[in-house]
Jmol script that loads the backbone (N, CA, C; Angstrom):
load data "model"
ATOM      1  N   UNK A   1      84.511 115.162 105.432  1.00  0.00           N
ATOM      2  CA  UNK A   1      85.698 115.908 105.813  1.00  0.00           C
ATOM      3  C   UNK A   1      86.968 115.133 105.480  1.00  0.00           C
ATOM      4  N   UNK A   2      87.139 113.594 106.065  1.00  0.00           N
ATOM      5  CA  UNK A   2      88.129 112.578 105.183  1.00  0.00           C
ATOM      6  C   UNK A   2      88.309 112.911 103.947  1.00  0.00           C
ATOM      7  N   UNK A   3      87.562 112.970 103.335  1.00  0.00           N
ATOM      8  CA  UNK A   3      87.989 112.627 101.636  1.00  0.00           C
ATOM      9  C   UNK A   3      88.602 114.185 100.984  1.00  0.00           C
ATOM     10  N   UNK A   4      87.994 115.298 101.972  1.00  0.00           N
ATOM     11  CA  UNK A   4      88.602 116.559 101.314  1.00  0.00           C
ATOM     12  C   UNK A   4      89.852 116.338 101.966  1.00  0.00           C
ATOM     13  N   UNK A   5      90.409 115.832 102.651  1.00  0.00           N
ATOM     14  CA  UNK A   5      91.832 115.901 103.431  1.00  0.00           C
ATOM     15  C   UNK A   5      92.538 114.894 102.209  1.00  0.00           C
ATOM     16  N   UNK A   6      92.038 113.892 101.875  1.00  0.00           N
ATOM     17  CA  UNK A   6      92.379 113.072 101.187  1.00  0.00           C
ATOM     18  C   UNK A   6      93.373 113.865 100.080  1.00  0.00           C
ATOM     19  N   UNK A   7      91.997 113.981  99.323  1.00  0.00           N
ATOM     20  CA  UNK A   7      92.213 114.939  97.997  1.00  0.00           C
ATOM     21  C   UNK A   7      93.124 115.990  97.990  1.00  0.00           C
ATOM     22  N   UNK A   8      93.220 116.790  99.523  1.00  0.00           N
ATOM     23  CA  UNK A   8      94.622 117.204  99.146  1.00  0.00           C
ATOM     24  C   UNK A   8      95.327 117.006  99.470  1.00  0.00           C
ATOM     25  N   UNK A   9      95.772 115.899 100.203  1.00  0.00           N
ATOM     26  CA  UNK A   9      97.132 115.035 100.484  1.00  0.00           C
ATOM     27  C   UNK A   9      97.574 114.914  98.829  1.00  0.00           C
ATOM     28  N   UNK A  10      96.334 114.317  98.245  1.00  0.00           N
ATOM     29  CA  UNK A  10      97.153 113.393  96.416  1.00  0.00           C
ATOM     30  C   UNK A  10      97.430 114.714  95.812  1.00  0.00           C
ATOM     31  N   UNK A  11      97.128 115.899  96.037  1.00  0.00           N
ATOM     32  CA  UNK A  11      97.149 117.229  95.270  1.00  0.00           C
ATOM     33  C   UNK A  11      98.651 117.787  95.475  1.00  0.00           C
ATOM     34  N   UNK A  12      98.820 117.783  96.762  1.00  0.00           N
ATOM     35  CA  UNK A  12     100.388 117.747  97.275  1.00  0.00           C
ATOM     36  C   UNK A  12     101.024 117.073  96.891  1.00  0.00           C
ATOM     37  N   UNK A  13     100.736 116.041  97.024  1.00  0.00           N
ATOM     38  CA  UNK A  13     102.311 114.734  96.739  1.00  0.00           C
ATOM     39  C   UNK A  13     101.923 114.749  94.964  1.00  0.00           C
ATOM     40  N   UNK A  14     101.028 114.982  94.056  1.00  0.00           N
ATOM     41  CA  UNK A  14     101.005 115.311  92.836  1.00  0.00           C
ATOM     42  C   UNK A  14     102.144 116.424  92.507  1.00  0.00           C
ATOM     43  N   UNK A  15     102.051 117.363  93.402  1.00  0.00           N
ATOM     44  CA  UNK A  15     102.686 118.828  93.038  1.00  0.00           C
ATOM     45  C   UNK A  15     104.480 118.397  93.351  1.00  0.00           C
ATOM     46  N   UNK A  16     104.626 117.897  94.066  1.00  0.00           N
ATOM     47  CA  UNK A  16     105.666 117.414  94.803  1.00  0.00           C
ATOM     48  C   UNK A  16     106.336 116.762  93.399  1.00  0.00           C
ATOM     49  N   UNK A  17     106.036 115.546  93.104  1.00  0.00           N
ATOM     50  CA  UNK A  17     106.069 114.902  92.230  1.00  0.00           C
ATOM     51  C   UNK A  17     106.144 115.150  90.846  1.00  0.00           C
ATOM     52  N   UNK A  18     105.038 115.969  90.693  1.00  0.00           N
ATOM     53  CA  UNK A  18     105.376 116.549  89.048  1.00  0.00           C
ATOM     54  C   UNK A  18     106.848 117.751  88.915  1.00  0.00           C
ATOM     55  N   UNK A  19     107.680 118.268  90.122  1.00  0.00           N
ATOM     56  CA  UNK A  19     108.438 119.193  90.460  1.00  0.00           C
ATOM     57  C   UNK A  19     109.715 118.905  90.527  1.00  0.00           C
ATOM     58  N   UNK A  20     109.517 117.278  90.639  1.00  0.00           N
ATOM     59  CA  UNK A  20     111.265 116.702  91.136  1.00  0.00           C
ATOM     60  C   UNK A  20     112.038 116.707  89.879  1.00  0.00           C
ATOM     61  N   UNK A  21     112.818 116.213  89.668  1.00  0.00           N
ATOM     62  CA  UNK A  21     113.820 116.396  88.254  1.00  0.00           C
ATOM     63  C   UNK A  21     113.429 115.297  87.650  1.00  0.00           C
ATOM     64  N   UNK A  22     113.132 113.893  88.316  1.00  0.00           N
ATOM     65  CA  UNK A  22     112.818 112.669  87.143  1.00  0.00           C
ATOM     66  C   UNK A  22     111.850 112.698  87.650  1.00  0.00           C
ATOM     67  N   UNK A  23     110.762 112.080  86.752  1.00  0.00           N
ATOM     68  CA  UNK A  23     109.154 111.267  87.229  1.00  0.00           C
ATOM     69  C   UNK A  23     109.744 110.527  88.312  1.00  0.00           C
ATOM     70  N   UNK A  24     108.444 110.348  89.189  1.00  0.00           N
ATOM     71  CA  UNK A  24     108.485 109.349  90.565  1.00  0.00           C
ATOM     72  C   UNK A  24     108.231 108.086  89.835  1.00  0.00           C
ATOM     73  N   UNK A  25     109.322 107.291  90.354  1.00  0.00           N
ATOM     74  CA  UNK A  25     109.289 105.886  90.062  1.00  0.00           C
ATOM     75  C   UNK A  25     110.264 105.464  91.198  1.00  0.00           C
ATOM     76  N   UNK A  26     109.875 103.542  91.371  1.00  0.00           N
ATOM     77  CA  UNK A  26     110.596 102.994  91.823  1.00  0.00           C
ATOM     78  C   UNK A  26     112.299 103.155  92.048  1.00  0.00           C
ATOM     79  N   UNK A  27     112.601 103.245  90.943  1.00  0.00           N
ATOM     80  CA  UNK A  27     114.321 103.135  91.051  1.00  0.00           C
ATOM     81  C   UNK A  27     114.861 104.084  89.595  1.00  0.00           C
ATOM     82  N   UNK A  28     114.948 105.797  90.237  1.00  0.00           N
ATOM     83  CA  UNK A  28     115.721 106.517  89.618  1.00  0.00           C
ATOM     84  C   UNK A  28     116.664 106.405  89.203  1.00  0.00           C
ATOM     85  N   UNK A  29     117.532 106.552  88.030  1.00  0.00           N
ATOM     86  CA  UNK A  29     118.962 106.603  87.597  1.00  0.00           C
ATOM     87  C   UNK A  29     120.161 106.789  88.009  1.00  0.00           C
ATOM     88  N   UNK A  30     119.780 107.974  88.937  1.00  0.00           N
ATOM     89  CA  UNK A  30     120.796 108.806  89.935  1.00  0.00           C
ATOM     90  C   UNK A  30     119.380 108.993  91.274  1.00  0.00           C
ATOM     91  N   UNK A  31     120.448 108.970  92.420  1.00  0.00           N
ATOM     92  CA  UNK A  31     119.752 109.335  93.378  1.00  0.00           C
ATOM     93  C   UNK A  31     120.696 110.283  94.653  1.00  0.00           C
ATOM     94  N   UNK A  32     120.034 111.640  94.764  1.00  0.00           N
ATOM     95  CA  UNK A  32     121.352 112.849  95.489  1.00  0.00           C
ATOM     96  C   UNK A  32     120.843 112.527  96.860  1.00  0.00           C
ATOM     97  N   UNK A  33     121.191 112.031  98.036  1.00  0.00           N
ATOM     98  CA  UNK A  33     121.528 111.734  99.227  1.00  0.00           C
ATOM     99  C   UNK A  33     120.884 113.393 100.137  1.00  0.00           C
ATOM    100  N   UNK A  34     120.375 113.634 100.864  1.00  0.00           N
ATOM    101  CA  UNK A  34     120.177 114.513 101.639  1.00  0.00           C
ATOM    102  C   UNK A  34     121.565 115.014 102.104  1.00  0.00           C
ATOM    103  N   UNK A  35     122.960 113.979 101.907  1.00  0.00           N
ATOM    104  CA  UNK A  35     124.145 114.690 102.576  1.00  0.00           C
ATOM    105  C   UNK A  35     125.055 115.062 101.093  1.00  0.00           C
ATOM    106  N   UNK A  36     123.873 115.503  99.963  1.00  0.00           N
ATOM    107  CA  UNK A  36     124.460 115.769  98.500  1.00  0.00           C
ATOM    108  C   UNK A  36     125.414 114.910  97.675  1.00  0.00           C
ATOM    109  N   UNK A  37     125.295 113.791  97.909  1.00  0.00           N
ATOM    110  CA  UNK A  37     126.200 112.809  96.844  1.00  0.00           C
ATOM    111  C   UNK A  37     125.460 112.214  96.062  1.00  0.00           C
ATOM    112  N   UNK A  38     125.687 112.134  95.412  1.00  0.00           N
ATOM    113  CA  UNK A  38     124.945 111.421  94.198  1.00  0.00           C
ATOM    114  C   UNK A  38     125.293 110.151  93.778  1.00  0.00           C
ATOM    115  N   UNK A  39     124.389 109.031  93.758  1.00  0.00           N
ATOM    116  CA  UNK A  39     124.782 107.707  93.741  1.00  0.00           C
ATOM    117  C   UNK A  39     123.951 107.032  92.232  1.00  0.00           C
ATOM    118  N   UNK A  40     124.146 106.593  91.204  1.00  0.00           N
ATOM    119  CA  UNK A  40     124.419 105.914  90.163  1.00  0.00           C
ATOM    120  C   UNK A  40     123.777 104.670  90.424  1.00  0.00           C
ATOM    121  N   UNK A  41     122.578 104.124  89.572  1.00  0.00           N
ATOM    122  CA  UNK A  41     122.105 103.232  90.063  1.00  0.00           C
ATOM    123  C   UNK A  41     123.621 102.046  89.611  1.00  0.00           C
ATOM    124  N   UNK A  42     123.298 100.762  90.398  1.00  0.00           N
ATOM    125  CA  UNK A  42     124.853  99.664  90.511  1.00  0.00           C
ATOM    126  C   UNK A  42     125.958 100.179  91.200  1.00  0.00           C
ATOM    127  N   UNK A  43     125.739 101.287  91.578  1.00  0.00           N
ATOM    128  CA  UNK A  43     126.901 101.567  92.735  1.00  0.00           C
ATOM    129  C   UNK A  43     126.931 101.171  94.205  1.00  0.00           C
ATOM    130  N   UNK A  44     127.625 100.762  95.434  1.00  0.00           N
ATOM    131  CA  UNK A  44     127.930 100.399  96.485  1.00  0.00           C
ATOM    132  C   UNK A  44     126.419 100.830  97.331  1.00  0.00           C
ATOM    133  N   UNK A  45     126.021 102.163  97.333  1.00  0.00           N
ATOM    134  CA  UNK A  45     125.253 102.791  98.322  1.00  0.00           C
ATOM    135  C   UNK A  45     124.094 103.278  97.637  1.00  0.00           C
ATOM    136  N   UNK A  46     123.586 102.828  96.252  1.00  0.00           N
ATOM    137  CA  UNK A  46     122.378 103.209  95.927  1.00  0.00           C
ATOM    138  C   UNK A  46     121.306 102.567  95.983  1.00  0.00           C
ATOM    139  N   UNK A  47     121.542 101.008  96.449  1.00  0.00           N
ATOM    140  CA  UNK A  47     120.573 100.628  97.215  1.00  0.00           C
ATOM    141  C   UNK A  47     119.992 101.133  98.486  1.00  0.00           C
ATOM    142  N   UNK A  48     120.925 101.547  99.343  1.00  0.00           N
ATOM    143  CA  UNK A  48     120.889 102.160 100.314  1.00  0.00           C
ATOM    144  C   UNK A  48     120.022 103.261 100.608  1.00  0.00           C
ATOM    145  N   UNK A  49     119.899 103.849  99.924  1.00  0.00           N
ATOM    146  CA  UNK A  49     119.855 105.433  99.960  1.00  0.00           C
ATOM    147  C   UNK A  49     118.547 105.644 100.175  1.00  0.00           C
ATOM    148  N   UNK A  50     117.870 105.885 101.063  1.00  0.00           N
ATOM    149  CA  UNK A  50     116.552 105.697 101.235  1.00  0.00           C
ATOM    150  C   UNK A  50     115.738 107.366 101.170  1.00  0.00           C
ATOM    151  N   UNK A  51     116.558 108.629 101.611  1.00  0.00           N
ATOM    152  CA  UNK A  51     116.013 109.537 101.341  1.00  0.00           C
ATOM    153  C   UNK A  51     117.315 110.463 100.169  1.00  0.00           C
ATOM    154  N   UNK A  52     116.382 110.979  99.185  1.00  0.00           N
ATOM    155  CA  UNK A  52     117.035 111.211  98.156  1.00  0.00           C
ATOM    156  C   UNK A  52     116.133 112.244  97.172  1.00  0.00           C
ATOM    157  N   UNK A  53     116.772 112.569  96.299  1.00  0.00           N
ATOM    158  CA  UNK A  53     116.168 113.561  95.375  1.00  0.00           C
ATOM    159  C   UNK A  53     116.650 113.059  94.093  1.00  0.00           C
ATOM    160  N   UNK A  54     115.808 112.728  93.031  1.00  0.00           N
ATOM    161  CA  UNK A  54     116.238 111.546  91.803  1.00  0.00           C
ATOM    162  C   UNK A  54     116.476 112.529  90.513  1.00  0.00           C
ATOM    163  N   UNK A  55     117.350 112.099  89.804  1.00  0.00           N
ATOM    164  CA  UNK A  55     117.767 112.635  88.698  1.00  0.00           C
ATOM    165  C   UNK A  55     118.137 111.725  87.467  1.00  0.00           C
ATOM    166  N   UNK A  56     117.494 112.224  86.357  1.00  0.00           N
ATOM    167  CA  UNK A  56     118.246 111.023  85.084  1.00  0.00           C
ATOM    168  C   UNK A  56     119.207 110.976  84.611  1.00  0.00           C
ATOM    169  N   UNK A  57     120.609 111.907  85.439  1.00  0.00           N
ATOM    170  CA  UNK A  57     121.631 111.734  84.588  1.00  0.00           C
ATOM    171  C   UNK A  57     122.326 111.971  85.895  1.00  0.00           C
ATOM    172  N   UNK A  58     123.726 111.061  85.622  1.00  0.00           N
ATOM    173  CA  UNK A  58     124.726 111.617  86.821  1.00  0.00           C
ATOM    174  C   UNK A  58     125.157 112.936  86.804  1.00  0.00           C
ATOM    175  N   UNK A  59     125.238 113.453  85.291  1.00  0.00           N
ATOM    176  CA  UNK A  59     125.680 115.422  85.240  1.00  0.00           C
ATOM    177  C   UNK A  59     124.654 115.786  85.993  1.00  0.00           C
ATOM    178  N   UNK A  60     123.163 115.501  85.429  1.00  0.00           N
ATOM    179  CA  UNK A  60     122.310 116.511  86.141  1.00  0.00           C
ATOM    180  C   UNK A  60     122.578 116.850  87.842  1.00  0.00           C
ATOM    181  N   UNK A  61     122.818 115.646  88.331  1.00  0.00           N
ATOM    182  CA  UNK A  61     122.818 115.705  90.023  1.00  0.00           C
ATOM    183  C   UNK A  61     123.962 116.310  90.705  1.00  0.00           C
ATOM    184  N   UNK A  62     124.911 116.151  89.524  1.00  0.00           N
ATOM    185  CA  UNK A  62     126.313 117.085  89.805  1.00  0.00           C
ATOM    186  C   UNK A  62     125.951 118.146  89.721  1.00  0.00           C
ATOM    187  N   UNK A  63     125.507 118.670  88.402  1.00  0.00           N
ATOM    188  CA  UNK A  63     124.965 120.332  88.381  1.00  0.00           C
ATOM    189  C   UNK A  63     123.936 120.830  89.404  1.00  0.00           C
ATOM    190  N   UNK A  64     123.474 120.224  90.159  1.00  0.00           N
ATOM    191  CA  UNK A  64     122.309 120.609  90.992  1.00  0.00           C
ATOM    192  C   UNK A  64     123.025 120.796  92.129  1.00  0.00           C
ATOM    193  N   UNK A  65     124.300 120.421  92.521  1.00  0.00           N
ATOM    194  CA  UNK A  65     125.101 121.080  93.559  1.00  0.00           C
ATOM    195  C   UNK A  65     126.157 119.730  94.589  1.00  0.00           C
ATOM    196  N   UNK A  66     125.533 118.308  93.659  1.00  0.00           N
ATOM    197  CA  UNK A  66     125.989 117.076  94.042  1.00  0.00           C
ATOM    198  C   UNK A  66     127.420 116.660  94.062  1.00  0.00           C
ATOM    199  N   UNK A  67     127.966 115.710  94.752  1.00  0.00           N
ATOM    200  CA  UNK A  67     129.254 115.324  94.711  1.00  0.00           C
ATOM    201  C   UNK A  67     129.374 114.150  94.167  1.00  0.00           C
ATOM    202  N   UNK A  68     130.325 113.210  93.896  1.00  0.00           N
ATOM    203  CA  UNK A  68     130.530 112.337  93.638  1.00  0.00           C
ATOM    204  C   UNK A  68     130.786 111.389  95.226  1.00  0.00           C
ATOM    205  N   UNK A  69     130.423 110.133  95.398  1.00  0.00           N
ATOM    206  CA  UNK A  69     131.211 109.746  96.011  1.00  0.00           C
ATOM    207  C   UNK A  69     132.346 109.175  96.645  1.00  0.00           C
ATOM    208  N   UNK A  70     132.941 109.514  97.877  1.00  0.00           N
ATOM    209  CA  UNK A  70     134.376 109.477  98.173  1.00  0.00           C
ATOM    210  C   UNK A  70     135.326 107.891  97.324  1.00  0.00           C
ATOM    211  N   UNK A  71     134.312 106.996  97.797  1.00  0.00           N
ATOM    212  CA  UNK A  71     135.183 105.563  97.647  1.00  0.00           C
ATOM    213  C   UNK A  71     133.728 104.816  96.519  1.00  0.00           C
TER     214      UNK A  71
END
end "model"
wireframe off; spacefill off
backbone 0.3
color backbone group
């Protein structure tokens, strides 16, 4: 019964994953903030940013409905 739960935990987070805008990796290009800003990897708060939605271009994350940030 474990291992069928297993299998579709990785089936989910597969689906999840193959769906986002960049491949899942460590450290995306752009990363859009749950409060929609979009942070640039070498910027002030993109270390930070712990929940996020990743994108390979700063346009893309703008076009997806993102802001820039304030400071």
């Amino acid at each position: 019964m474990h291992s069928k739960q297993i299998l579709i935990g990785l089936g989910l987070a597969f689906a999840l994953f193959a769906t986002s805008p960049v491949a899942a990796n460590d450290s995306p290009p752009v990363k859009k903030s749950n409060s929609g800003i979009c942070h640039a990897r070498g910027t002030t708060y993109y270390a930070q940013t712990k929940h996020f939605t990743p994108y390979a271009t700063l346009d893309a994350c703008l076009k997806s409905g993102g802001r820039l940030p304030k400071r």
